[in-house]
C-alpha positions in Angstrom: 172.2 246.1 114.7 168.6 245.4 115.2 166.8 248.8 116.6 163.4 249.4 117.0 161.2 252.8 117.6 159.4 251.8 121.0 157.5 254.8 122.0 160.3 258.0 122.5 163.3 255.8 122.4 164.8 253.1 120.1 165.9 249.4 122.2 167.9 246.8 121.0 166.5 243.6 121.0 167.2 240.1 120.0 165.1 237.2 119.1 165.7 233.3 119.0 164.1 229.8 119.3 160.6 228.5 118.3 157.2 228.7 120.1 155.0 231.1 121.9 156.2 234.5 122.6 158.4 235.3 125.8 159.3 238.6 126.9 163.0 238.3 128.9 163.2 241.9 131.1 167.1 241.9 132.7 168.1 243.5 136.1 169.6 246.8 136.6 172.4 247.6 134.2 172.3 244.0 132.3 171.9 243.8 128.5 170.7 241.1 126.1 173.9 238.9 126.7 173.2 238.1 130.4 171.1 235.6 129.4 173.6 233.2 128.1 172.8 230.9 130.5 168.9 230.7 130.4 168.2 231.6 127.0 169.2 228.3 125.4 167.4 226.8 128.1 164.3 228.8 127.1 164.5 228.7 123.1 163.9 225.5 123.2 160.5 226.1 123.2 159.8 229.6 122.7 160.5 232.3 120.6 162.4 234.0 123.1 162.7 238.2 123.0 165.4 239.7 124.9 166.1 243.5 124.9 168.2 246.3 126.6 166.0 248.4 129.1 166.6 252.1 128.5 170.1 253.2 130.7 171.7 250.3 129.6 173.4 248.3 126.8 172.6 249.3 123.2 169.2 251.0 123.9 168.5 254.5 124.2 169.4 256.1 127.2 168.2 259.7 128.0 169.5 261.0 131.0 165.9 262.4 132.5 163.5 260.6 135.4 163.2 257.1 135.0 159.5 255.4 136.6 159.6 251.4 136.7 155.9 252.5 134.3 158.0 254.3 132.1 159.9 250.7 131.5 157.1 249.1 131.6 155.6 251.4 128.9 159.1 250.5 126.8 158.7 246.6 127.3 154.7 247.3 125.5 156.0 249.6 123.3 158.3 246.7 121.9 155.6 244.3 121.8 153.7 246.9 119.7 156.3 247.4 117.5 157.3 243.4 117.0 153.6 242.7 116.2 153.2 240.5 119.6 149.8 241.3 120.8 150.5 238.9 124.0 153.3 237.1 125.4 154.8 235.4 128.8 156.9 237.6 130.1 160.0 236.8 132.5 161.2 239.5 134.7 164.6 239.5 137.2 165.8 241.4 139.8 164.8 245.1 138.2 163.4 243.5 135.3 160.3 241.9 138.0 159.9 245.3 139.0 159.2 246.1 135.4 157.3 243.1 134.8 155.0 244.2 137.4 153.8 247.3 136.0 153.8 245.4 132.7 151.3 243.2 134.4 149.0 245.9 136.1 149.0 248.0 133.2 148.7 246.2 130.0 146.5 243.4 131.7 145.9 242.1 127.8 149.6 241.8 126.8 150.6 239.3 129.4 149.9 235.7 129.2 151.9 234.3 131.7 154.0 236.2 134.2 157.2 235.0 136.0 158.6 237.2 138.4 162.4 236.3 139.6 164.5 238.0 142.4 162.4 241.1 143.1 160.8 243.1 145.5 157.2 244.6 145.7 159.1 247.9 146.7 158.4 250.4 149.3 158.0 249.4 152.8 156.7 245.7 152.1 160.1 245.0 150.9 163.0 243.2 152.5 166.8 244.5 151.7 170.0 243.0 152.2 171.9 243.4 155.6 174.2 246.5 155.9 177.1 245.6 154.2 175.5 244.5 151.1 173.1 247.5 151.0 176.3 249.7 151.5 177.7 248.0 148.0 174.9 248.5 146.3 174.5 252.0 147.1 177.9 252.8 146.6 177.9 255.1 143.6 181.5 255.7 143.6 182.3 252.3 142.1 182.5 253.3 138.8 184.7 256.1 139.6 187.4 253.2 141.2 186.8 250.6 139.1 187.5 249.3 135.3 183.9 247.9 133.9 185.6 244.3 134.3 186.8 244.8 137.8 183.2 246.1 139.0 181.8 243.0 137.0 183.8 240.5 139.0 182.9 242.5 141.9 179.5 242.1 141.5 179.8 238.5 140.7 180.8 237.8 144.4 176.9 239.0 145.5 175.8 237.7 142.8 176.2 233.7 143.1 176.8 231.1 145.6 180.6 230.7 146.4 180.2 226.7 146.0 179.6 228.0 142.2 181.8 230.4 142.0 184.4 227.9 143.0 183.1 225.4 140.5 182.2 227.1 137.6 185.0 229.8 137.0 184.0 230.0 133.2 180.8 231.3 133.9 182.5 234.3 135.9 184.7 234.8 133.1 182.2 234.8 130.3 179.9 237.7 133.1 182.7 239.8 133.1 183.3 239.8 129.4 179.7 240.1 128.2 178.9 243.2 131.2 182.2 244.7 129.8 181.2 244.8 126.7 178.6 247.1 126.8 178.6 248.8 130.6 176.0 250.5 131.1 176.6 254.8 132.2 176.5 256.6 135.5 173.5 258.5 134.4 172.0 255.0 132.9 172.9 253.6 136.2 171.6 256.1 138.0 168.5 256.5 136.4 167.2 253.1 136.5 168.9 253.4 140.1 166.1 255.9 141.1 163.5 253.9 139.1 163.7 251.2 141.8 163.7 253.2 144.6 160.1 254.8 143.3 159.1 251.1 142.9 156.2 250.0 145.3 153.6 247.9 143.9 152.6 246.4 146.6 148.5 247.4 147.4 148.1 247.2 143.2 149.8 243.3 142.8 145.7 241.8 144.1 145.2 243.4 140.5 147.5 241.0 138.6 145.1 238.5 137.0 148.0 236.8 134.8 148.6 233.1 136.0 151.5 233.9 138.1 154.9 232.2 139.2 157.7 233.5 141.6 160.7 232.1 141.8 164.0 233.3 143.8 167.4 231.7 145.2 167.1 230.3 148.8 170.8 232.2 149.1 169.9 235.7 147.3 172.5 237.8 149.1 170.8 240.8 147.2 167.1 240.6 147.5 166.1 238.2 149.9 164.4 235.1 149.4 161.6 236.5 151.3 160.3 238.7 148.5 159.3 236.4 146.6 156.7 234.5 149.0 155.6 237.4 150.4 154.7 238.7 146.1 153.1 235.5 146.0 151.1 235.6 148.9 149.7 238.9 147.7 149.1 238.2 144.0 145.7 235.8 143.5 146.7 231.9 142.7 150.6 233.0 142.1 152.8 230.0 143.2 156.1 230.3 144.2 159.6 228.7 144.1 162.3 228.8 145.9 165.9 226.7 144.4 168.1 225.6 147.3 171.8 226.2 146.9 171.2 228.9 144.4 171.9 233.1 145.0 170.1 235.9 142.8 171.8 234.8 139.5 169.9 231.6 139.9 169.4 231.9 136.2 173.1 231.2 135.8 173.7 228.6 138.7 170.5 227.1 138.3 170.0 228.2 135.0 168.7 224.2 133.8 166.5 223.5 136.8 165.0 227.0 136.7 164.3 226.5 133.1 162.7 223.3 133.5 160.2 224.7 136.0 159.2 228.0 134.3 159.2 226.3 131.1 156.5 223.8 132.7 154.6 226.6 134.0 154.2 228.9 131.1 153.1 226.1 129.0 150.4 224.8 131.6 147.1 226.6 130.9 146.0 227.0 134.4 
């Protein structure tokens, strides 16, 4: 199982495809094999590094205080120990939180930066309506469910229904790959309290990394809204946002979404 010392902790990583180096950082309580979608997508053209943030998967997970720059300081710490001096990195949902301190600080470690789903936390954020937030902070769930039940239950936020109702193998193959590793209350919990200490937002003028944003028209979980107002406060960022496509628009859009951060991260501008 490939382990690596990053910093106090050990993280499980992965590495495929050919090319320049990019850094995939997954969303609360994900692991490595979320990206089953996107990563094929993506390793077409680079050498793509996934890896389990700590609370989750088949990293480390001590159950102490968790910061979004104490991820951020794992994610460099990987780098460092994979001999990448620089690399794009690709951030979702939690994982943009994450890529944001990456950004602000280890300026020289990020080529590119590609921020999907996320907030700028703190006040200048936008949260779901009340019955969405009221799932999300329901930390009883594990206590109810089986890990595949509260998979499929988070599947129903997490896409459209139009591709829920098309693509039923890609639900089934989400519930086997989060139940294969879910991640523990304290992980939960933990990374739970990283994002609500996340706020970014007067620092992000400080990102000098050629930026892109990109969200789901549909996000149910973090509005759409985010993401123009991150790139309306980071210099020169641009920003995307795919119609017909919720927060896992890296598994309902996971080919179009490809194609466009692909495009970006190899222009030089």
């Amino acid at each position: 199982m490939p382990l690596i010392k990053a910093g106090d902790i050990k993280l499980y990583y992965e590495i495929s495809g050919e090319g320049p180096p990019l850094l995939l950082i997954n969303g609360y309580g994900d692991h490595t094999g979320h990206w089953f979608c996107m990563r094929p997508v993506l390793e077409r053209h680079f050498r793509v590094l996934a890896f389990d943030n700590r609370g989750s998967g088949r990293s480390d997970k001590p159950d102490i205080t968790y910061t979004m720059k104490m991820l951020a300081a794992d994610a460099a710490a990987l780098l460092n120990a994979l001999g990448v001096a620089q690399a794009h990195i690709f951030g979702v949902s939690m994982g943009g939180m994450v890529a944001q301190e990456l950004a602000l600080n280890y300026l020289n470690k990020v080529d590119h930066l590609v921020l999907g789903c996320t907030i700028p936390g703190g006040v200048n954020s936008i949260y779901p309506d009340a019955k969405v937030l009221a799932f999300l902070l329901d930390g009883e769930r594990s206590k109810r469910l089986t890990p595949a039940e509260m998979a499929s239950e988070m599947w129903t936020y997490t896409c459209t229904e139009a591709f829920r109702r098309a693509h039923p193998e890609v639900e089934d193959e989400y519930v086997k790959i989060t139940s294969m590793f879910p991640a523990p209350q304290h992980g939960l919990q933990r990374q739970g309290d990283a994002i609500a200490t996340h706020d970014a937002w007067d620092r992000l003028p400080e990102i000098n990394a050629p930026t892109l944003v990109i969200a789901g028209a549909d996000d149910r979980l973090v509005p759409a809204q985010n993401s123009l107002n991150l790139a309306a406060h980071i210099p020169g960022a641009g920003a995307v946002v795919l119609e017909n496509a919720g927060h896992g628009f890296f598994y309902e859009a996971a080919g179009k979404s490809g194609a466009i951060i692909t495009d970006f991260l190899l222009s030089r501008s």
